[in-house]
C-alpha positions as CSV (number, residue, x, y, z in Angstrom):
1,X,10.4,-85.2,-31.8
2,X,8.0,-84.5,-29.2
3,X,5.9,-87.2,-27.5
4,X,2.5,-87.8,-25.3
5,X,3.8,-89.7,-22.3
6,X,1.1,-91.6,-19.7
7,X,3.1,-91.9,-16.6
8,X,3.1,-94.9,-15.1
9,X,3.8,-96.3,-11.6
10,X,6.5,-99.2,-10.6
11,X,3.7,-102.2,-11.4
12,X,2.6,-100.2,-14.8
13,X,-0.5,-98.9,-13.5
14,X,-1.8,-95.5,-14.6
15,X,-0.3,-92.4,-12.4
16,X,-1.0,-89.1,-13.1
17,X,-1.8,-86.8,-16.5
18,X,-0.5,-87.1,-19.8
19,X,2.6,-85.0,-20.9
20,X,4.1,-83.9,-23.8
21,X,7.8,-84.5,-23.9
22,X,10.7,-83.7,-25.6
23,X,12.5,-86.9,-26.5
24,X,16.4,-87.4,-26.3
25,X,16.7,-90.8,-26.3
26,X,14.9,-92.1,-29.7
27,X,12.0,-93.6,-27.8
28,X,9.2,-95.0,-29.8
29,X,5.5,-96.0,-29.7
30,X,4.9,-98.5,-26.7
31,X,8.0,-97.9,-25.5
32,X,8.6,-97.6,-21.4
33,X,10.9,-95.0,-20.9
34,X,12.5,-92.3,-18.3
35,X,11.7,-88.4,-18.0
36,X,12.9,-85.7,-16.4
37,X,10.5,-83.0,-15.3
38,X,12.2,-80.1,-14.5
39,X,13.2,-77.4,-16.7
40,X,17.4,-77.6,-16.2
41,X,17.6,-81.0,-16.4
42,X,15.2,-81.6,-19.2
43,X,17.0,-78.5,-21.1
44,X,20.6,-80.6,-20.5
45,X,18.5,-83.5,-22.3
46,X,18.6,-82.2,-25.6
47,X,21.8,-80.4,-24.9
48,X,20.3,-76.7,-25.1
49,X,20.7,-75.6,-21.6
50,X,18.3,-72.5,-22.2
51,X,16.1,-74.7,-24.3
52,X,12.1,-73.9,-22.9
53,X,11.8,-77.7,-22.2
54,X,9.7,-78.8,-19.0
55,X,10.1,-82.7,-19.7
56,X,12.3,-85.0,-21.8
57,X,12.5,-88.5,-22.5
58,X,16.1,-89.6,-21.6
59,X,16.2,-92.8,-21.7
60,X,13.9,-96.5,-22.9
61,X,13.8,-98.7,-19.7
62,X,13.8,-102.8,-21.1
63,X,12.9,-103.9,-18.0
64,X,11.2,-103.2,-14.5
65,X,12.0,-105.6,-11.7
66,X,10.5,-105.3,-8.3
């Protein structure tokens, strides 16, 4: 499925523009999670090394500790 992602900074403030990601890693709703944004690594997200992907959710972080 593909996703709107806000990125976020280490204290969960706003950084940066909204993407639209590919996610890998069954992210939901709410959900704090990791992306990739670069087109090889993002294409080995979802296992289709030739995939057009930019950015893919790879993983749902629980927690952030400073």
């Amino acid at each position: 499925k593909l996703l709107l992602v806000q990125p976020i900074d280490a204290d969960g403030h706003v950084s940066g523009v909204t993407v639209l990601a590919v996610d890998a890693a069954q992210a939901g709703v709410g959900d704090t999670v990791l992306l990739v944004m670069e087109g090889r690594a993002a294409g080995q997200a979802v296992r289709r090394r030739a995939a057009p992907v930019d950015t893919a959710i790879v993983g749902v972080i629980d927690s952030v500790t400073h």
